[in-house]
BARO-95586 format. One record per residue (C-alpha): x, y, z. Coordinates in steps of 0.2 Angstrom, whole numbers. Layout:
N
+-------+-------+-------+
!    xx !    yy !    zz !
+-------+-------+-------+
!     X !     Y !     Z !
...
+-------+-------+-------+
***
This chain:
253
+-------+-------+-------+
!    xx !    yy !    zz !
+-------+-------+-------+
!   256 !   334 !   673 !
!   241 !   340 !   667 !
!   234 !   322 !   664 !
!   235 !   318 !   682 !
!   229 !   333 !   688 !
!   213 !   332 !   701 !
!   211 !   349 !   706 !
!   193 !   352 !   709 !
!   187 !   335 !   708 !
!   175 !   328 !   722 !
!   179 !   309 !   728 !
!   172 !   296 !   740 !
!   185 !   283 !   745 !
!   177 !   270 !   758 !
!   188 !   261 !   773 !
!   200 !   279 !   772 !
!   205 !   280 !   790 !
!   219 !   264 !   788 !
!   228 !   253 !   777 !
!   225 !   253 !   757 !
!   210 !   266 !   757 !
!   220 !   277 !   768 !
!   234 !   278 !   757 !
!   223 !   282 !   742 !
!   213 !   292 !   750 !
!   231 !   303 !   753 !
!   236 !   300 !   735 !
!   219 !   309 !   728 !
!   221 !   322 !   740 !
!   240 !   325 !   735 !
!   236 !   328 !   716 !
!   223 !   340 !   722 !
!   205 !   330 !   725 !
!   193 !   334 !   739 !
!   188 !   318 !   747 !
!   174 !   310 !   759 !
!   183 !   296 !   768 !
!   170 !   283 !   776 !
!   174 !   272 !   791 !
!   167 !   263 !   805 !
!   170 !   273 !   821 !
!   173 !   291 !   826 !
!   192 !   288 !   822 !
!   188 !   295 !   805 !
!   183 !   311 !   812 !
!   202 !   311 !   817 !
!   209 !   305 !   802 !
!   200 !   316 !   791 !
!   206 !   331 !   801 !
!   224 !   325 !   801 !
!   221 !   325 !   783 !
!   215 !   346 !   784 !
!   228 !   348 !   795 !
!   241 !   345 !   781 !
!   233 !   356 !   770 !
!   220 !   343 !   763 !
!   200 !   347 !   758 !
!   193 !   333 !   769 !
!   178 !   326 !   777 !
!   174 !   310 !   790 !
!   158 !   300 !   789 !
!   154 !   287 !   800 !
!   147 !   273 !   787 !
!   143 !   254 !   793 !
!   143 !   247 !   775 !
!   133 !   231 !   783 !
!   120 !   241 !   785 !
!   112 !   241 !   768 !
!    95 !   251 !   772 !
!   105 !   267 !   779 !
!   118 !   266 !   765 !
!   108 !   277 !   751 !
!   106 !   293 !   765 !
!   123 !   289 !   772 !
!   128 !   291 !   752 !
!   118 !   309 !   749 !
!   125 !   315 !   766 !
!   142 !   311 !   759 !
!   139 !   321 !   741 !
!   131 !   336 !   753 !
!   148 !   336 !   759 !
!   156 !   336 !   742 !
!   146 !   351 !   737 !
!   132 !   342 !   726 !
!   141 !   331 !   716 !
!   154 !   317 !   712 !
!   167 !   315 !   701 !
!   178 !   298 !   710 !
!   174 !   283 !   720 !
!   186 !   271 !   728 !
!   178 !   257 !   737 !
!   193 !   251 !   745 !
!   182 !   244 !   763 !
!   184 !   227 !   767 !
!   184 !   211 !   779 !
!   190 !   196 !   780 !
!   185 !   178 !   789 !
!   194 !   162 !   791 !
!   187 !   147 !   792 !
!   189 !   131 !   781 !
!   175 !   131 !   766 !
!   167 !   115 !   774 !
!   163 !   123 !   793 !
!   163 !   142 !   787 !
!   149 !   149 !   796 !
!   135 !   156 !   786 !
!   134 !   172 !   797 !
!   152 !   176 !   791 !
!   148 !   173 !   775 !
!   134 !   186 !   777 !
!   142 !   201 !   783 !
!   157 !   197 !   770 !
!   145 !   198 !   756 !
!   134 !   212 !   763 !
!   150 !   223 !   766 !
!   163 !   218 !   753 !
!   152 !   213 !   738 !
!   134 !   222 !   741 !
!   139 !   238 !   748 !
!   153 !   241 !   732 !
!   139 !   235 !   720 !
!   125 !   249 !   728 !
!   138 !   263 !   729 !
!   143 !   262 !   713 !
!   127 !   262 !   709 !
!   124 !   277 !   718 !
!   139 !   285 !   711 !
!   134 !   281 !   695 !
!   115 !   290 !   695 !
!   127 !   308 !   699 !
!   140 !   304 !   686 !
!   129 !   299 !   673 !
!   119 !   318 !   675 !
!   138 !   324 !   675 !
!   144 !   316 !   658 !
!   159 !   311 !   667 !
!   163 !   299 !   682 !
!   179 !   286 !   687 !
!   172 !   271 !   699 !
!   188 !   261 !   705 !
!   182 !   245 !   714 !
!   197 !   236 !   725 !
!   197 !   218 !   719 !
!   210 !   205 !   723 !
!   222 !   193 !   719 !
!   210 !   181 !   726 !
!   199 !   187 !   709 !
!   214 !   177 !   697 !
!   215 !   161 !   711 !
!   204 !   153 !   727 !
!   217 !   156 !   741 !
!   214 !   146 !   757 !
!   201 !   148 !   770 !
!   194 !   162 !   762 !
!   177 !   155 !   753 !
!   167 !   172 !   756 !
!   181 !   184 !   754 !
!   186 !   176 !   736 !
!   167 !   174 !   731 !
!   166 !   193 !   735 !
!   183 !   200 !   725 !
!   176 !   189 !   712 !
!   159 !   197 !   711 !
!   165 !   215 !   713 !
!   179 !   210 !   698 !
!   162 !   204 !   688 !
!   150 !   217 !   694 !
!   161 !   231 !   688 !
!   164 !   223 !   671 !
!   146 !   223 !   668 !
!   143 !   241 !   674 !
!   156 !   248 !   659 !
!   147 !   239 !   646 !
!   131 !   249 !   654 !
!   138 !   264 !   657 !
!   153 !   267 !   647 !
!   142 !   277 !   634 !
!   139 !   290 !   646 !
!   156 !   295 !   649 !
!   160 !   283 !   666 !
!   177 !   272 !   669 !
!   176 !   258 !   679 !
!   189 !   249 !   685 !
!   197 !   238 !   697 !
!   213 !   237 !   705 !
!   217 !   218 !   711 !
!   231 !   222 !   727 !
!   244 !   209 !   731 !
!   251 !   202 !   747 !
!   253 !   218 !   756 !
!   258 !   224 !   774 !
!   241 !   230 !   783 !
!   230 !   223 !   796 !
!   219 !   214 !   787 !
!   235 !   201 !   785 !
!   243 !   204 !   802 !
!   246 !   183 !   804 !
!   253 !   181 !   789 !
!   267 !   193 !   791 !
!   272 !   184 !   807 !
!   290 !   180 !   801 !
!   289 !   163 !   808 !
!   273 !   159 !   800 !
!   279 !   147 !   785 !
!   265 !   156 !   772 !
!   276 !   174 !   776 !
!   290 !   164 !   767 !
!   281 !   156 !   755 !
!   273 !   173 !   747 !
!   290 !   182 !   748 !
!   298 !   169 !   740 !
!   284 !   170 !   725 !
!   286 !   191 !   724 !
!   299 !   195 !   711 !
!   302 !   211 !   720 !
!   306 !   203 !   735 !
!   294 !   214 !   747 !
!   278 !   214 !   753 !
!   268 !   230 !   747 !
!   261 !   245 !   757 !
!   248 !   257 !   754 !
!   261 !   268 !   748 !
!   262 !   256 !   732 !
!   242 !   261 !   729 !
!   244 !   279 !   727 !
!   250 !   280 !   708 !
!   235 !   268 !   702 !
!   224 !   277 !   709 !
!   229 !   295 !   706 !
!   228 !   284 !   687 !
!   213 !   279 !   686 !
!   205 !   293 !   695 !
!   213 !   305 !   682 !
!   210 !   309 !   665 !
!   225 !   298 !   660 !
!   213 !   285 !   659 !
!   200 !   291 !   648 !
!   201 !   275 !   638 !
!   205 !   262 !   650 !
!   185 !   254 !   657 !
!   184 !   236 !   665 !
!   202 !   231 !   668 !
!   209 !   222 !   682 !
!   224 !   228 !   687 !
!   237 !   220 !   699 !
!   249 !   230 !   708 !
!   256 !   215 !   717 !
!   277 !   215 !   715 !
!   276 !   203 !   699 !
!   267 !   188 !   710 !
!   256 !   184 !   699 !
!   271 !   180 !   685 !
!   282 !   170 !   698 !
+-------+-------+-------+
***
């Protein structure tokens, strides 16, 4: 359909080489987007050519999103990539830390902030200054279920879903006038890296969370392609500041 149609349109998506970002990165590329996939080692350089080499328009940049100084020229290097401008961003780049809240480390708690919550906020920023010339722009923001509940061990990574969840609420009632969506997607439990003890079968939590998943199965990054293509698309002209879960029904159980 004509409403999902990204032929011609110039996107950004961070942490693109695995997992969640991977897999939208491949959904924008599959309805016809040209897309800049950051990650943190030459293995993007890789991933972006497997991408070309199934018929793709794809780049690689090498991004450390902690580093906040370098993050401006590593955004413009990314957009002379594009061509000159910007039409998407996914920020989809994330870590995690475990440690109880009383002993969690305040060095963790740094780099958490600085690359899940900080470096969103200043690319969307960024992305914002080109779409706002453009008259046009969709800034999708990966949030998390932790942005509805605490979750466990997790102070810095739920303080950051939270903030990005906030941040990009106040950005529409900024920029929604100049013809910019912004939107997050809040994932559920789903089978990547970032939860590689958790889907140890004999780890009690894996059964727990199942057990709460109405659709009996943990998602993949298959599961983000459709919201993305979504909200990167003219289907969702109208739709600025939701929170969306794809999670399986968890949040219902």
């Amino acid at each position: 359909m004509k409403l999902f149609n990204l032929e011609g349109k110039k996107a950004i998506v961070t942490g693109g080489t695995r997992g969640l970002g991977h897999g939208m990165a491949e959904g924008l590329m599959e309805a016809g987007a040209e897309v800049v996939i950051y990650g943190t080692s030459d293995k993007v350089y890789e991933v972006a050519k497997e991408f070309r080499e199934s018929g793709y328009k794809c780049e690689g940049l090498v991004v450390n999103l902690g580093d906040i100084e370098g993050l401006e020229n590593k955004f413009n290097e990314s957009i002379d990539l594009l061509g000159g401008t910007l039409d998407i961003i996914i920020n989809a780049a994330g870590i995690q830390k475990r440690h109880s809240s009383e002993v969690f480390p305040i060095e963790d708690w740094q780099e958490v902030i600085d690359i899940n919550l900080t470096a969103p906020f200043l690319l969307s920023q960024y992305s914002a200054r080109v779409m706002k010339k453009n008259g046009h722009g969709k800034i999708i923001n990966i949030s998390s279920m932790l942005a509805f509940f605490g979750g466990q061990t997790v102070p810095a990574y739920a303080a950051s879903k939270g903030g990005v969840t906030q941040f990009s609420k106040t950005m529409v009632n900024d920029l929604a006038k100049y013809g910019i969506n912004i939107n997050c997607i809040a994932p559920g439990y789903m089978a990547t890296e970032m939860n590689t003890a958790l889907l140890d079968h004999e780890n009690p939590r894996y059964k727990e969370i199942l057990g709460r998943i109405p659709q009996e199965r943990w998602g993949t990054p298959e599961d983000m392609k459709g919201i993305a293509v979504f909200l990167a698309s003219d289907a969702s002209n109208y739709l600025n500041g939701a929170v969306i879960p794809v999670d399986g029904g968890y949040l219902v159980k």
